[in-house]
C-alpha positions in Angstrom: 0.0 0.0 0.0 1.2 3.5 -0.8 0.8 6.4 1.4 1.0 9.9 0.1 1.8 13.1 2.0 1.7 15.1 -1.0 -1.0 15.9 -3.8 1.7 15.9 -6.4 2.9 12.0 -6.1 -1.2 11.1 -6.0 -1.4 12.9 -9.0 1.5 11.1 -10.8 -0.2 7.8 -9.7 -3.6 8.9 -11.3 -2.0 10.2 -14.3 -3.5 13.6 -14.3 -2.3 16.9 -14.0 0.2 17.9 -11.2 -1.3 20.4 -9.4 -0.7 23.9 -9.2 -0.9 24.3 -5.6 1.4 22.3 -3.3 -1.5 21.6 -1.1 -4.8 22.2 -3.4 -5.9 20.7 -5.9 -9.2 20.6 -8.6 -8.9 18.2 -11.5 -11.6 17.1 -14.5 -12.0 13.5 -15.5 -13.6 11.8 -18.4 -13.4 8.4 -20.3 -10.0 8.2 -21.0 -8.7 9.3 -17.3 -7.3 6.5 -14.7 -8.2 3.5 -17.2 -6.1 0.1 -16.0 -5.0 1.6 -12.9 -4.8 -0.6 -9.7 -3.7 1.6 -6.7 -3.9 1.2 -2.8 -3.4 4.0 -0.3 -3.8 6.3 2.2 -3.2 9.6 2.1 -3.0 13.5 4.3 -5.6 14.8 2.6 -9.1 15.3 2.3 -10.5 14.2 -1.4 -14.3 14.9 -2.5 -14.9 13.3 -5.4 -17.7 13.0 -8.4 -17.7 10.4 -10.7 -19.8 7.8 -12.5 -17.8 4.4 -13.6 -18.3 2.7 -16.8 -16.2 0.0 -15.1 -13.9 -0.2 -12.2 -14.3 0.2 -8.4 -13.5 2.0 -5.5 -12.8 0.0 -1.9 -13.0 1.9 1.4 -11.6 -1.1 3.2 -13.3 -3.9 2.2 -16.3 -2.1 0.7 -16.9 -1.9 -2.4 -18.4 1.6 -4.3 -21.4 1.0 -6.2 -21.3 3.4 -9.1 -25.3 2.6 -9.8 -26.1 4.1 -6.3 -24.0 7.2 -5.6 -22.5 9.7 -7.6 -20.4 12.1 -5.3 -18.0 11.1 -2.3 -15.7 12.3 0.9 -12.4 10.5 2.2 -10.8 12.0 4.8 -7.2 12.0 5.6 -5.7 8.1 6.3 -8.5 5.9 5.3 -7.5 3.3 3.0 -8.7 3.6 -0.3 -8.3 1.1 -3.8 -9.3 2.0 -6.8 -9.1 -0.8 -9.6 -9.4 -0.2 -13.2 -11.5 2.7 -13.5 -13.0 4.0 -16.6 -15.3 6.9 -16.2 -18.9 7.1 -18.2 -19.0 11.0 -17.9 -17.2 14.1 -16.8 -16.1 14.4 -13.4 -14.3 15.9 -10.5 -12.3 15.3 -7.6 -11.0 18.2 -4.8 -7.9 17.2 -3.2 -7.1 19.5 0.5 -4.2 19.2 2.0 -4.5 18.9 5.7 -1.9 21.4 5.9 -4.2 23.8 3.6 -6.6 23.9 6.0 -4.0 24.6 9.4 -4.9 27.8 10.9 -8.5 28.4 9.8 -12.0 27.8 10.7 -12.4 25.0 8.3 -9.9 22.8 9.9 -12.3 21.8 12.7 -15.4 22.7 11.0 -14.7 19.8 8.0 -14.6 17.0 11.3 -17.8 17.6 12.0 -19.6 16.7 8.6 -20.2 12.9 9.4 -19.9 11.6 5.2 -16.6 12.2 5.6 -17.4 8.3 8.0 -19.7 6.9 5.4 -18.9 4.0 2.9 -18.3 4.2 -0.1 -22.1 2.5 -1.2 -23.5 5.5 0.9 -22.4 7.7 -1.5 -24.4 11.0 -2.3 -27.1 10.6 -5.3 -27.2 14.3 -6.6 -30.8 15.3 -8.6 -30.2 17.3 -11.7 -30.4 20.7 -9.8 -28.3 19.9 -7.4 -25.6 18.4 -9.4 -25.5 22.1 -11.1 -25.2 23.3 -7.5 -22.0 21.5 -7.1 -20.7 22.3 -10.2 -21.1 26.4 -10.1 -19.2 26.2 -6.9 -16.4 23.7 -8.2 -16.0 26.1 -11.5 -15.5 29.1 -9.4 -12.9 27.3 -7.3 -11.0 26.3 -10.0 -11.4 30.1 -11.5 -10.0 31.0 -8.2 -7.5 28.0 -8.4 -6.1 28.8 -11.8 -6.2 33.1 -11.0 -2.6 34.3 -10.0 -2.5 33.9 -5.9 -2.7 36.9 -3.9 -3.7 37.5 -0.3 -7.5 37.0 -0.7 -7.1 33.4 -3.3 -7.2 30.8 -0.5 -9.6 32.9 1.6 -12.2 32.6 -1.6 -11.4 28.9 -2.4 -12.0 27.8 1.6 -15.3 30.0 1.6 -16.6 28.0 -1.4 -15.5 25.1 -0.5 -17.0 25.4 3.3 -20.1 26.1 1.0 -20.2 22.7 -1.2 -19.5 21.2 2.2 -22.3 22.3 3.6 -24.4 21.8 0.4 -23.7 17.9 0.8 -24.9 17.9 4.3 -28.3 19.3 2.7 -28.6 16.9 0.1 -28.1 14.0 2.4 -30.3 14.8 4.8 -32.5 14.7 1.7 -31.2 11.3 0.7 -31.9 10.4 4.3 -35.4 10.8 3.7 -35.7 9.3 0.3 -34.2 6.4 1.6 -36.5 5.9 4.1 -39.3 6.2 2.3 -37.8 3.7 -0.2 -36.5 0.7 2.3 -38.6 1.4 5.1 -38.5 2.9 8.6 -34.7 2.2 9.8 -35.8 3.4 13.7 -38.3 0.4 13.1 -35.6 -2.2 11.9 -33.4 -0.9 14.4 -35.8 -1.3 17.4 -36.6 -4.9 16.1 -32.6 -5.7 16.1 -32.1 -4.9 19.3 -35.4 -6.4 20.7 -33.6 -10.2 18.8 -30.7 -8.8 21.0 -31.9 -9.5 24.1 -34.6 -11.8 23.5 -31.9 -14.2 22.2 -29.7 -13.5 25.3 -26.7 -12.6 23.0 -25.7 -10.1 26.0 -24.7 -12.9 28.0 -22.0 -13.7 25.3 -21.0 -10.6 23.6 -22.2 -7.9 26.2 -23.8 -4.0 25.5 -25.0 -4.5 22.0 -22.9 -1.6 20.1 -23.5 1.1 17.4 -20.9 -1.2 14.9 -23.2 -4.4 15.3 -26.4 -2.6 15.1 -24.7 -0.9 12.1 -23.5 -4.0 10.6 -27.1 -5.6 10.9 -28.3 -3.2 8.7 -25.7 -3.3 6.2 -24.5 0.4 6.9 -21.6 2.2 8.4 -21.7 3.4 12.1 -21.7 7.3 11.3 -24.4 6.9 8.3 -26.6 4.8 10.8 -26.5 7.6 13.7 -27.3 9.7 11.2 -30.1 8.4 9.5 -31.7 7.7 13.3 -31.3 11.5 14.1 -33.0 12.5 10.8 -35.9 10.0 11.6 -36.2 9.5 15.2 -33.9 13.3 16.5 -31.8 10.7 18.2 -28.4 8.9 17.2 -28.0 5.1 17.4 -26.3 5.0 20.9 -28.6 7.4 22.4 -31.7 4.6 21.0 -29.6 1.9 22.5 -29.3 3.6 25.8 -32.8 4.3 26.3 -33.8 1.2 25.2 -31.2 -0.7 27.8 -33.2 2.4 30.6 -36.5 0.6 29.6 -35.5 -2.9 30.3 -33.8 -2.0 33.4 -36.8 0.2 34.5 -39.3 -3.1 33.7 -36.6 -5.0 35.9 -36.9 -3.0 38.8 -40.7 -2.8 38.8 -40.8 -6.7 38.6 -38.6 -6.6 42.0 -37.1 -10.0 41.3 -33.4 -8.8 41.0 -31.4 -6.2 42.4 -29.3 -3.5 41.0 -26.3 -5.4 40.3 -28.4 -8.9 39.4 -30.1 -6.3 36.6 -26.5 -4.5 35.3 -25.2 -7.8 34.8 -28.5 -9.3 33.1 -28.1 -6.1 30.7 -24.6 -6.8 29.9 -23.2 -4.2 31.7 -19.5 -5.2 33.0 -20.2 -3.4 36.3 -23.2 -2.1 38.6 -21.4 1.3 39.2 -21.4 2.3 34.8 -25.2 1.0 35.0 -26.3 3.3 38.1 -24.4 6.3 36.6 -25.9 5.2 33.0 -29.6 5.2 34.7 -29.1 8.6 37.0 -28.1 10.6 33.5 -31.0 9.0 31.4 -34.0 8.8 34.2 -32.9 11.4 36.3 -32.2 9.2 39.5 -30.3 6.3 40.7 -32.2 2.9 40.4 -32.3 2.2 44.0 -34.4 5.9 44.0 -36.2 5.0 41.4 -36.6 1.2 43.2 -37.7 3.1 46.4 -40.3 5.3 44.9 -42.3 2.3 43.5 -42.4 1.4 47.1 -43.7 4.0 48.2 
């Protein structure tokens, strides 16, 4: 596998363009681009890609990108990426940002926080006709920007628009979001039905807390993209669903009366009484034994 600290080495293994800025880069794509390459890596950048295969693939990992389903992407800096034999159907794009490019500004935190930059490559972003001209207006006036002789204001203007197709994406997923729960059904409703299996079956006793990666991999989708599908449907991300369901249990199990505080952490797959009591106090609002002792009462 290859690692890459600079644009101008991922370039040369692409076989486009070097790039004109040491630590930024836009380049075009068509039919004829990255046809028979096979290349593995990681890199230090950030790289937002759109493209459509005639053949080829993409891995993040082990997973594979499926051209038919997604159009645009994100990779952030050190995931491992393949790309095998690529062969573009249309025009295209990819942004390459240094992390370096971003050192010192707002967008250097702000980019951590858009969660596609997590998502598999088969959650790709589907782009309608409109929006795909949105993306594209604000990649040609990058690149204006890009190719314009540098002056105190050029990376200034290129972060700003950039920050702006960023944010762009975020809108059209959560738009996806909704299409695709309209298409494949309620995923709160699948998830609630996982984790009712969960316990019913007693896997807890085996494999302990059920956790956002299994509940994830249930469903065939990555962590991040799961949380935030759940928070678009439900206003709550998958661990915060998981912990409320564990405070119902635990709140049936206290009402029963047959077990006490520990016997019920442990029967929930917590590793210790003293996480499950603080668990319960920050979700309920009270201890267990408080909430035992006003049932008494």
């Amino acid at each position: 596998m290859i690692h890459f600290d600079k644009i101008s080495s991922f370039n040369q293994a692409l076989k486009v363009n070097p790039p004109e800025h040491p630590l930024f880069c836009i380049s075009y794509g068509g039919k004829d681009n990255y046809g028979g390459n096979e290349v593995e890596f990681s890199a230090d950048f950030y790289i937002i890609g759109l493209k459509k295969f005639e053949s080829g693939s993409i891995y993040y990992g082990k997973t594979k990108y499926d051209h038919d389903r997604g159009k645009m992407f994100f990779i952030k800096p050190r995931q491992i990426i393949a790309c095998r034999n690529i062969r573009l159907e249309e025009d295209s794009f990819f942004i390459v940002v240094h992390e370096d490019f971003l050192a010192g500004t707002a967008l250097y935190h702000e980019i951590k926080k858009y969660g596609y930059f997590d998502y598999e490559v088969s959650e790709a972003l589907y782009l309608s006709p409109s929006e795909e001209e949105t993306i594209w207006d604000l990649v040609y006036t990058m690149e204006k920007e890009y190719h314009n002789n540098t002056d105190d204001y050029s990376k200034t203007i290129i972060l700003s628009h950039l920050d702006t197709l960023l944010k762009y994406a975020q809108r059209f997923y959560k738009r996806q979001f909704i299409n695709r729960a309209e298409l494949t059904g309620a995923i709160a409703t699948r998830f609630n039905t996982i984790l009712a299996a969960y316990f019913k079956e007693r896997q807890i006793k085996e494999s302990g807390l059920p956790t956002v990666t299994y509940m994830a991999e249930k469903l065939n989708i990555s962590p991040r993209y799961l949380s935030d599908l759940l928070k678009q449907e439900t206003g709550k991300t998958a661990l915060e669903l998981i912990h409320l369901y564990l405070m119902s249990e635990a709140k049936n199990l206290l009402t029963e009366g047959k077990m006490n505080v520990s016997e019920i952490s442990f029967s929930l797959g917590f590793e210790n009484a003293t996480y499950f009591s603080r668990l319960f106090k920050k979700e309920v609002g009270i201890s267990p034994n408080k909430f035992r002792d006003q049932l008494l009462n």
